[in-house]
N, C-alpha and C positions, 0 to 999 in steps of 0.2 A: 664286516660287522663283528664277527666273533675276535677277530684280532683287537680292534678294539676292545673289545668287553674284558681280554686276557690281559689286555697294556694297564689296564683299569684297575682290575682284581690285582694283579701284580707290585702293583703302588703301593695298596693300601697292608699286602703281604710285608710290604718294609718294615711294619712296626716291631720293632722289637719289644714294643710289652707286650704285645698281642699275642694272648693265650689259646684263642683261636680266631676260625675265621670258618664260618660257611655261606654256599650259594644257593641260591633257586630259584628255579625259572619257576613263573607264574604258568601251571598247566590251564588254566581258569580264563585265561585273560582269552580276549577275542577281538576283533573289529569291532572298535563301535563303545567301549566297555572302559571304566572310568578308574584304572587301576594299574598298577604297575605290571611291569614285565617281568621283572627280576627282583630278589630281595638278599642284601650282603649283612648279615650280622656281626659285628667285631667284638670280642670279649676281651677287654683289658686288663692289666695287676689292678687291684685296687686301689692302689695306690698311687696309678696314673692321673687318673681325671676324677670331678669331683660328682656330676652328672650325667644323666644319657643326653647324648647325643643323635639328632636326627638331620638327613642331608638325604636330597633329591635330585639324580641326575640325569641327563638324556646324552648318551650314548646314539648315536645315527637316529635311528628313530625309535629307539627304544628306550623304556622311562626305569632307570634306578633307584629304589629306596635303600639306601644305607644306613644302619641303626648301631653306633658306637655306646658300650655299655660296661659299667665298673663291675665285676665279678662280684664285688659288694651287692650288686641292686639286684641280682640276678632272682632273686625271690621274689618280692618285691613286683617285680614284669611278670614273674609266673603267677602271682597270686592275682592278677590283672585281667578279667576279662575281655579288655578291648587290646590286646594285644597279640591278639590271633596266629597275623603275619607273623611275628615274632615267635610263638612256640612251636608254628609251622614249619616256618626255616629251621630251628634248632633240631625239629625230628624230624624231618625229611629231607633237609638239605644237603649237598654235596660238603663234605669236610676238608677244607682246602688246604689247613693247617689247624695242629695245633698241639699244643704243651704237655705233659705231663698228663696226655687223656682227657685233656679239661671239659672237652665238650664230651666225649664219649662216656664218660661219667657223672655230666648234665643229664644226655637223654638216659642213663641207667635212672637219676632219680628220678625225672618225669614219669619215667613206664614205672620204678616202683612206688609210689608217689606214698611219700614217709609219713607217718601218721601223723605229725604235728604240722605238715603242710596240707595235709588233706581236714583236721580240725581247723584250720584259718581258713581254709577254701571254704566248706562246710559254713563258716558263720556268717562268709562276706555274701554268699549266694542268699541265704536265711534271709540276711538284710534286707538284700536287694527283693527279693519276693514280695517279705514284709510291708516295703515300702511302696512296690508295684499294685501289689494288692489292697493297701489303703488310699492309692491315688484314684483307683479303679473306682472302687466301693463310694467315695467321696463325690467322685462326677455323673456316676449312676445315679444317686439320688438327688444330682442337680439335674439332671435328664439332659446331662452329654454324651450322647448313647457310644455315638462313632470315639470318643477321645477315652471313653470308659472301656469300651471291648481292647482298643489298643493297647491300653495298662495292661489289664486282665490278660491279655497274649501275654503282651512280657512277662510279666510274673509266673505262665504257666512255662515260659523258655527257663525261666530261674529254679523253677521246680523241678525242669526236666535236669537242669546240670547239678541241680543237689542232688537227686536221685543216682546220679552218672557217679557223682564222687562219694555217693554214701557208700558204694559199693567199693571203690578202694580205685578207682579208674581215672586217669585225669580226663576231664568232657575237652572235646578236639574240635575243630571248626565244624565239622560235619554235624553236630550233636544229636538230630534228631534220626541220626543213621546209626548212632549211636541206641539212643534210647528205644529205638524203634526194636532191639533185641534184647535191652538192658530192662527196662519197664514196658512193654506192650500198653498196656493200659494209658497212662500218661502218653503215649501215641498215639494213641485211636483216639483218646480227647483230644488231641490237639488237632487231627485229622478232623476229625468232627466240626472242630471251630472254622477251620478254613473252608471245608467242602460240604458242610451240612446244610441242610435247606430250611435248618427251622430259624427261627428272627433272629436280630442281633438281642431283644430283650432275651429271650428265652437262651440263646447261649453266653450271656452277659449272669443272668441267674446261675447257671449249671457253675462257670467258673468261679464265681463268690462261693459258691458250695463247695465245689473241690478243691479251691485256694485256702480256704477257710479252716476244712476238715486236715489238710498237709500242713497249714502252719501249728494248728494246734495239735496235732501228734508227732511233731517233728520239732519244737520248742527246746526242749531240754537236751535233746540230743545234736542238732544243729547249732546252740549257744553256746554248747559244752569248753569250748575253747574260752571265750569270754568269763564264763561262770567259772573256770577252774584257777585262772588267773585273777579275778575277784576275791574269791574264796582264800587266794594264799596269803590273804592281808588281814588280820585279826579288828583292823579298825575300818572305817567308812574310807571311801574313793572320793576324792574331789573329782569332775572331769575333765581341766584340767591335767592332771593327773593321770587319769585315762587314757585322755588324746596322747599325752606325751611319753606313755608307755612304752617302748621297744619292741614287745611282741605286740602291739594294737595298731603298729603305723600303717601296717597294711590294712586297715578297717578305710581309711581316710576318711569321707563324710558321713559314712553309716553309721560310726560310732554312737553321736549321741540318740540318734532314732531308736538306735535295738536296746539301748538304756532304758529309755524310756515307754519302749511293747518292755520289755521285761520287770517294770514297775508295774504295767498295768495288768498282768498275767499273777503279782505278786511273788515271783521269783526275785525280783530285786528292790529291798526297803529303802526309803530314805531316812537319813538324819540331819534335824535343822541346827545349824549351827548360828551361834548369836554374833551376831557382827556390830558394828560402834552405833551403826544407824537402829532406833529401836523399832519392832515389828518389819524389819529388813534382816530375813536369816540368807545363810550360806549351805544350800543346800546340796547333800552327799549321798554316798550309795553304798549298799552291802547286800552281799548275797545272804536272804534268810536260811536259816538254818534246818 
């Protein structure tokens, strides 16, 4: 089997643009358990390929995820929350090869996680909460009790990773081993959710409160990244425009949502713009002053 796995790694070692390469074994996996065994990240020139690339293989009876990725996108994946495996392998994985340091000065920026990555992180997590916590709020007062507490979880796991990253720290798979030294509080709530014995009303209530009280003292500061890039443009934002921003791509669909909580906060105004059609405007955005 291992020679196999060597004949394997070895192949995809050919690449000559491949700037790196790491491995790792899945410590986690077990009988029974619906997940790979092993995980191969390839970092290529950017100027090789145009997309990430994903491939699945089984080795004897062992399952391979291999994840081919343009040095380009490399932010992009990290600003990602569902790509766990992927910045697990980058910092823990065995280093099999690579260029000019490339990945060893990958994991240097992760651990020092640079301020304008950790402002994008910071806003997408905001969103994500935001948006957790008005799906919650929405189904609770249709008396979805079960589909409303499960919002309200999420949103409080999105709080728990803005709190991780407010501090300067990238949030890891483990997060709540994280938080559990990071924030104690936001711990023991979340403990509380899973192992408390009061109703799901009564802990559906507490969360609305503590989602509620985090998003509105964590607003400006969590948007910061959004607002300061707003703010550098003397005129209104089509969204449009927004969406197609450079620094916003990583927002993907959260974008128009935290637009529009930030209209309704009055942190961000509109302006109607008159279009051919009458009583039909083009409506745009500005951060008030």
């Amino acid at each position: 089997m291992e020679h196999l796995i060597e004949t394997f790694i070895k192949q995809k070692i050919n690449f000559e643009n491949a700037l790196g390469l790491v491995f790792m074994e899945n410590e986690l996996q077990s009988e029974g358990n619906i997940d790979f065994d092993a995980f191969l990240v390839i970092v290529l020139k950017k100027e090789v390929m145009q997309k990430t690339s994903l491939s699945h293989y089984e080795i004897g009876s062992k399952l391979f995820q291999v994840q081919i990725i343009n040095e380009r996108d490399l932010v992009t994946l990290l600003m990602n929350e569902n790509n766990h495996h992927f910045v697990d392998c980058l910092m823990n994985g065995i280093i099999l090869i690579e260029k000019n340091e490339s990945i060893t000065k990958l994991r240097k920026q992760i651990i020092d996680f640079p301020l304008i990555n950790r402002k994008v992180k910071l806003t997408i997590e905001f969103a994500k909460l935001i948006k957790r916590y008005m799906d919650g709020k929405k189904l609770f007062h249709k008396g979805h009790i079960l589909d409303a507490f499960h919002s309200l979880l999420q949103s409080l796991h999105h709080l728990a990773r803005l709190s991780i990253i407010e501090q300067g720290i990238y949030p890891e798979v483990t997060v709540w081993q994280q938080v559990k030294h990071l924030e104690p509080e936001i711990f023991k709530l979340y403990e509380e959710m899973i192992v408390g014995e009061e109703s799901l009303e009564k802990k559906i209530e507490l969360l609305l409160i503590a989602n509620n009280f985090a998003i509105t003292s964590k607003t400006k500061m969590a948007a910061s990244h959004l607002i300061e890039i707003m703010s550098e443009k003397s005129g209104s934002w089509g969204i449009e425009e927004l969406v197609n921003h450079n620094e916003l791509e990583e927002y993907n669909d959260h974008l128009v949502m935290l637009v529009e909580y930030l209209v309704q906060k009055g942190i961000i105004d509109i302006v109607k713009l008159e279009t051919e059609v009458e009583d039909v405007y083009n409506r745009t955005y500005y951060i008030k002053k």
